[in-house]
N, C-alpha and C positions, 0 to 999 in steps of 0.2 A: 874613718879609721882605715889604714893601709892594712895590708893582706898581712903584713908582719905583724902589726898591732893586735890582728885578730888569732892569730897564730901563736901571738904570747899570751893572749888571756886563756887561749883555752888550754892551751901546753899544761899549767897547773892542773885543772881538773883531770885529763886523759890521763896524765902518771899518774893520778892518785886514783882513778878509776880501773888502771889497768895492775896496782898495787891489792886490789880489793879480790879475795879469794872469792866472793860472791860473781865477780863480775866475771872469773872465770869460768864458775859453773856454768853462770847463763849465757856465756859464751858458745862454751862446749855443747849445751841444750840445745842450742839454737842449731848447731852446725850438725848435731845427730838426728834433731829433726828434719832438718833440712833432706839429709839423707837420707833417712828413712823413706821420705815421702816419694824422694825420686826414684829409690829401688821398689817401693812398690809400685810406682807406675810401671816400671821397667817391666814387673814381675803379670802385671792384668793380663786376663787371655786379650787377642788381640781379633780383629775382625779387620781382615781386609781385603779389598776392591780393587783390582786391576783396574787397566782401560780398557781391556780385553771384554773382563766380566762386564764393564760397565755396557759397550757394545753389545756383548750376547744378551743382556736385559733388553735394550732398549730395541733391538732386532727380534726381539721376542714379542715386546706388544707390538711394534710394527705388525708382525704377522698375525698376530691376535684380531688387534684396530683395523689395520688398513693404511694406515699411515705412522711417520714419524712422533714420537710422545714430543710435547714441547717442554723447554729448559724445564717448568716447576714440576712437570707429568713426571720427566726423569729423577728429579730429583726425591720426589716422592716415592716413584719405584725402588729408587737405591735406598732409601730410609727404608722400606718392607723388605727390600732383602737384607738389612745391616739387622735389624729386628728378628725376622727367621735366622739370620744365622748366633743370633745372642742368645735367642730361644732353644735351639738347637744343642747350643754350649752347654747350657745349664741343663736341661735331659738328659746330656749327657755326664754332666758334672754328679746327677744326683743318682744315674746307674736306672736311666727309667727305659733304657736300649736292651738291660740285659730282660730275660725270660719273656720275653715279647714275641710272639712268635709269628707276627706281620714281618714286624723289621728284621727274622734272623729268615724270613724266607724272602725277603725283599734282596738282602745283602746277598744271601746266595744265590737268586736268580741274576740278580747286577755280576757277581763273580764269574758267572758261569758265559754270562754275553757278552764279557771280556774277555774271556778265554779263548771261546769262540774268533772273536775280531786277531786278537791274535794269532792265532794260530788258523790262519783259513785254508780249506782244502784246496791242494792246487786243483789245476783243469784237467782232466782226463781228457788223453791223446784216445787217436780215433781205436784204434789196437786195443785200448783200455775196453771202450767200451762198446768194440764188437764182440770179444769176449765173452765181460760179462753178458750181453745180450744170448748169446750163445749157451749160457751156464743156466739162464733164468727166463728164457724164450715164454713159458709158459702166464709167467708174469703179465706182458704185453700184449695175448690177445684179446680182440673181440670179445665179449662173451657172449656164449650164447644167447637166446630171447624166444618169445613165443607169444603168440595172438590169444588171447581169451575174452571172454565175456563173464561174466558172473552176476548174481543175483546174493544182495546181502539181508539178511535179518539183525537188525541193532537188538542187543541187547538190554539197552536202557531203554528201549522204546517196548519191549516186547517184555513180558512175565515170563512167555514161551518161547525165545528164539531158538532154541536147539531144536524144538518141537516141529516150530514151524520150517524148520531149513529140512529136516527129516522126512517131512509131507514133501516139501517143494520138489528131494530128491527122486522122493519114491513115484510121484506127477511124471518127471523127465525120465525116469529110466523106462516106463512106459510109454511116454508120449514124447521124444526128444525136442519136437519145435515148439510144445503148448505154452502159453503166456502163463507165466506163474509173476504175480506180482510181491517182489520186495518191497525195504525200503530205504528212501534215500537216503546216497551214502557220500559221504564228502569226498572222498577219492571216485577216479573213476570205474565206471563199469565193465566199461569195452575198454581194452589196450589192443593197436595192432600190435605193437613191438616193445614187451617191457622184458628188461636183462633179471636172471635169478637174482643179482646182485641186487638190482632194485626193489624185486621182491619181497627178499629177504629183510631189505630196509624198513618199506612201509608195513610189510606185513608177519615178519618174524623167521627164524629160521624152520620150525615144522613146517610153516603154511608153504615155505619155497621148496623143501623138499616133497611135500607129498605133490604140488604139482611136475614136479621135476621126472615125478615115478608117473604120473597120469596118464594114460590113453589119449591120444588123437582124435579128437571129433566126437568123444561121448563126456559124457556128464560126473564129476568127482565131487563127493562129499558125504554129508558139511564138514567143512576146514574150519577149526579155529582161529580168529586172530584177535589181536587187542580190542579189537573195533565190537567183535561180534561172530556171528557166523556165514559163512558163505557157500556157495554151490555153484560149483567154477566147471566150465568148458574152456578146454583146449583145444585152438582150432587148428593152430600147425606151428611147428617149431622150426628156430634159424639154429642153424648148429654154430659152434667156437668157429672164428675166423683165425689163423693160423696168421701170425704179425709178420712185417718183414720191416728189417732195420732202420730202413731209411725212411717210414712213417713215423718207427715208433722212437727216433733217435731221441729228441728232446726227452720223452719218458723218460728212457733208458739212461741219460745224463743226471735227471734228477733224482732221480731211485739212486745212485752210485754216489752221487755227494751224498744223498743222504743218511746213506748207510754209512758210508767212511766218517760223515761226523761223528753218527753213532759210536762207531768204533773207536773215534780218537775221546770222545765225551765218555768210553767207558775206559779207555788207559789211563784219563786223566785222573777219573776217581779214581782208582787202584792207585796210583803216582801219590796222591793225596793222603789217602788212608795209611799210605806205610808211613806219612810223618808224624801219625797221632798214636796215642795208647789209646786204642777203645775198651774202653769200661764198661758191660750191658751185664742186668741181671742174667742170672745160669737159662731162667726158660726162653729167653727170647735171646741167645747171643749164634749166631751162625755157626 
């Protein structure tokens, strides 16, 4: 049968077909589903992958591995991140970001190292920062330091350590060279040269002051310290070394960015805070 021949049999059916109100419902059906289907795809969150991103993945286990991931290694990579970021969507979809208090100190430490990158402190000319050197000289020296020996009593090890460092002292101030035996102490005994600053680290701020007050070559105590107690000779003190610029220049560069960050990370919060209405109960609002 020629193409006309088939074109006349079916002519009859299609007009009568296309006569049929039914056949225009499911016409219409069809073309609304149709639509439907493609505005919602239109409408799905979307997840996508640069060549960029794909690169910075695969540059990532490189450094991880040690070498290049092969075709299926990447392609498996990019499925765990198309994954995390679908996971991601939906936490966020269902509001599991808000009252969390990891992620709202996550997001403001992340805003805050942006900031930063943006906004970086220029370089301080030399003028800058003989000045400040000048204003803050005290900052940069030396610190003092001094020789000692000591003799410790543990107090986990002793019922009596205060007792016994009170005998030990009352032996020495009689007898200043006689063997008085402590006991052993995980820091040292003897220091030629330790700074009050270090002192004051390992052993507290009283224990560096009363040595700071102590006598030359006789015997002080007992000192308290976290450890226990002690009964300290001073054998001679280095006084503060007085700085000069061109040792302490590096310091002196870093201490000045670091403060002007300070300063620019405190104008940025005040900059911030005027865009919000803060809301705090009456006892606790500034």
């Amino acid at each position: 049968m020629t193409n006309k021949g088939w074109r006349g049999a079916l002519a009859p059916w299609v007009v009568a077909a296309a006569r049929e109100p039914l056949a225009h419902f499911a016409l219409i059906g069809a073309l609304i589903f149709a639509a439907t289907a493609v505005a919602d795809d239109l409408h799905r969150p979307a997840v996508r992958l640069n060549e960029g991103d794909v690169a910075q993945l695969a540059a990532f286990w490189e450094t991880q591995s040690g070498r290049r991931p092969t075709p299926e290694e990447l392609r498996g990579i990019v499925a765990e991140r198309v994954d995390e970021e679908i996971l991601a969507q939906e936490a966020l979809r269902l509001g599991l970001d808000r009252d969390d208090v990891i992620i709202r100190r996550r997001l403001a430490q992340k805003y805050a190292f942006v900031r930063e990158d943006l906004a970086a402190i220029p370089e301080p000319d030399e003028a800058r920062l003989r000045a400040y050197f000048a204003d803050h000289a005290g900052l940069f020296a030396t610190p003092g330091s001094m020789a000692l020996r000591q003799i410790y009593f543990s107090a986990e090890r002793r019922a009596g350590a205060r007792a016994a460092a009170e005998a030990a002292m009352r032996t020495l101030q009689r007898t200043p060279e006689a063997t008085v035996d402590g006991d052993v102490f995980i820091l040292p005994l003897t220091y030629a040269s330790i700074s009050s600053i270090d002192l004051e680290r390992d052993y507290g701020a009283p224990f560096a002051a009363a040595l700071a007050r102590a006598p030359e070559g006789a015997w002080t105590g007992p000192l308290q310290s976290a450890f226990g107690w002690h009964v300290v000779r001073v054998e001679n003190r280095h006084a503060q070394a007085a700085p000069d610029f061109a040792s302490a220049r590096e310091a002196v560069r870093a201490r000045w960015i670091e403060e002007a960050q300070a300063k620019k990370r405190e104008a940025d919060r005040k900059t911030l805070r005027a865009r919000y209405r803060i809301v705090l109960p009456r006892d606790v609002a500034p």
